[in-house]
C-alpha positions as CSV (number, residue, x, y, z in Angstrom):
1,X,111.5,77.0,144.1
2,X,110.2,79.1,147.0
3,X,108.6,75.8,148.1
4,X,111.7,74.1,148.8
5,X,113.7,76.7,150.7
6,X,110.5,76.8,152.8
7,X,110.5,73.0,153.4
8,X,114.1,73.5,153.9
9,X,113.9,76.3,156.2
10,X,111.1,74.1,158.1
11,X,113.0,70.5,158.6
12,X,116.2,72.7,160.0
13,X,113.9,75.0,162.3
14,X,112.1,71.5,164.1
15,X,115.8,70.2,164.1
16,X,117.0,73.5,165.9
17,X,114.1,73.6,168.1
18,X,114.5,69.4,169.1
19,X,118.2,70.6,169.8
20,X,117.1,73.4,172.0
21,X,114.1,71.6,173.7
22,X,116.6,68.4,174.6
23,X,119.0,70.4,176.3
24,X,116.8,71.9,178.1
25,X,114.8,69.3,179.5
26,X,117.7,67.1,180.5
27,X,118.0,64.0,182.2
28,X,118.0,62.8,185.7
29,X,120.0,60.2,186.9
30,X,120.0,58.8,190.4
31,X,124.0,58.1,191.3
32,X,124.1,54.5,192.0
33,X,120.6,53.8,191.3
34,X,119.1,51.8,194.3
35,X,122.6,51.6,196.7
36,X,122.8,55.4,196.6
37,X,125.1,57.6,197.6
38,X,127.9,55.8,200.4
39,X,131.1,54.1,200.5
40,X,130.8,50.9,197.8
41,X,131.8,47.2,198.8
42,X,133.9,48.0,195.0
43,X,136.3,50.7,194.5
44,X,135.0,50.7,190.7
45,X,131.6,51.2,191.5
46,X,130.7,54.9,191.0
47,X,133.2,54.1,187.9
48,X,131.2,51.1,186.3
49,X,127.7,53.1,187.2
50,X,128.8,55.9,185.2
51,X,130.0,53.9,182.0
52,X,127.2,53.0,180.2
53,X,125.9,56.4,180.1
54,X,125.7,59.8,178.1
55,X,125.9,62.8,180.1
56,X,124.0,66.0,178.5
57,X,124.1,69.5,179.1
58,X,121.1,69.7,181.7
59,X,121.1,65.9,182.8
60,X,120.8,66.4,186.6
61,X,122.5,64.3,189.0
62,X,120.9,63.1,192.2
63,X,123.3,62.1,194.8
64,X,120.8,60.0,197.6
65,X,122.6,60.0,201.0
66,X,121.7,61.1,204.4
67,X,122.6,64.1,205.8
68,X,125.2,64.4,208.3
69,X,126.8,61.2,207.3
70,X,128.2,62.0,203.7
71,X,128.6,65.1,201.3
72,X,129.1,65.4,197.6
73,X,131.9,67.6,196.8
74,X,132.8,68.6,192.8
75,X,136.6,68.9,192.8
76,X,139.3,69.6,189.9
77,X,141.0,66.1,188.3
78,X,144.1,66.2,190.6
79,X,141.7,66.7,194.0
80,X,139.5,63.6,192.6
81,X,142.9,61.6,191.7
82,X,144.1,62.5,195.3
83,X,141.1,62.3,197.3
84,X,141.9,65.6,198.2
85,X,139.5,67.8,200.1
86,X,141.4,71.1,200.2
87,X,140.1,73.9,198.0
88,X,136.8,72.0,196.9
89,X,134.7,73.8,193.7
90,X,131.3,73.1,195.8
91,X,130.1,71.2,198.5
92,X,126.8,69.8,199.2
93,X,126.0,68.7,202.7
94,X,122.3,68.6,202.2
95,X,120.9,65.1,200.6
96,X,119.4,64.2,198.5
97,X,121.7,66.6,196.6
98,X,120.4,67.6,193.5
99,X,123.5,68.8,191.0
100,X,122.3,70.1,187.4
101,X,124.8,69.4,184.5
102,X,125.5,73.2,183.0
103,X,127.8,72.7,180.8
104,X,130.6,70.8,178.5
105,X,133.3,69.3,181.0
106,X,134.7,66.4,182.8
107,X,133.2,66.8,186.2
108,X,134.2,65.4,189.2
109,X,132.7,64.2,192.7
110,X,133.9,63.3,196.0
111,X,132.8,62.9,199.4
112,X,134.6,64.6,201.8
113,X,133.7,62.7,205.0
114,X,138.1,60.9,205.8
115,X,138.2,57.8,204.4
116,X,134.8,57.7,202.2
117,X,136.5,59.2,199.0
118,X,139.6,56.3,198.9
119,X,137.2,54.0,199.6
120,X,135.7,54.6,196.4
121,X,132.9,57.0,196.9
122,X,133.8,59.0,194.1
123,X,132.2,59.7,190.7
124,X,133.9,61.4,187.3
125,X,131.1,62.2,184.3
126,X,131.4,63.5,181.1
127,X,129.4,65.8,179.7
128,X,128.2,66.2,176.3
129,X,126.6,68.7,174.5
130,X,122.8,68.9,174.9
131,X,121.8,66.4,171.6
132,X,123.7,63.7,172.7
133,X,124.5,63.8,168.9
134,X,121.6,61.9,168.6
135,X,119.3,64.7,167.1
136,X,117.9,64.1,163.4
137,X,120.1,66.1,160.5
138,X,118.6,67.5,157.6
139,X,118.5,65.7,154.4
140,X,120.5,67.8,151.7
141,X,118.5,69.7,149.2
142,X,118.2,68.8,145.9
């Protein structure tokens, strides 16, 4: 009997430690993949980019862009919705801006530079927890 709440205890610890090791190793994603970080010719760009993926806990976000001619700005919904740069969360003026995923949330991203944001340089994500519910689960004991 021993034996089996040893296997047991053994299949949930490499579960646990898979769990732990995914969410902190996360992802990186390059926004827009080769076009970068600028105003799109599409409005849905950022939009369509960002569908086919699963955003973790500790995914990082790499915003390419050149400095001095955009930012990347997280915002609340209503700022994003707007295109509203007033009371911004954080801004990056830097690029390549690097922008780690830390936790559970809808997070959203503008650039602040007039005009860039309605023009459809903005970005929404959201994040999951760190397994992606993806991880293996324990088989149920006898």
């Amino acid at each position: 009997m021993s034996g089996k709440i040893t296997m047991a205890m053994a299949a949930l610890f490499v579960v646990l430690a898979a769990n732990v090791l995914q969410s902190t190793n996360g992802a990186t994603y390059t926004v827009g993949d080769s076009t970068g970080w600028r105003v799109p010719t599409n409005n849905d760009f950022y939009d369509d980019w960002a569908d086919n993926k699963v955003f973790a806990v500790g995914d990082v976000l790499v915003f390419n862009f050149t400095t001095g001619q955009h930012d990347v700005a997280e915002v609340t919904e209503a700022a994003y919705d707007a295109c509203t740069t007033a009371n911004t969360i954080s801004t990056v003026s830097t690029g390549p801006a690097r922008i780690t995923l830390n936790r559970t949330a809808e997070f959203y991203f503008i650039c602040t530079v007039p005009g860039h944001c309605s023009g459809g340089q903005k970005l929404n994500v959201e994040v999951r927890n760190g397994n992606n519910g993806t991880a293996a689960v324990p088989a149920p004991g006898p």
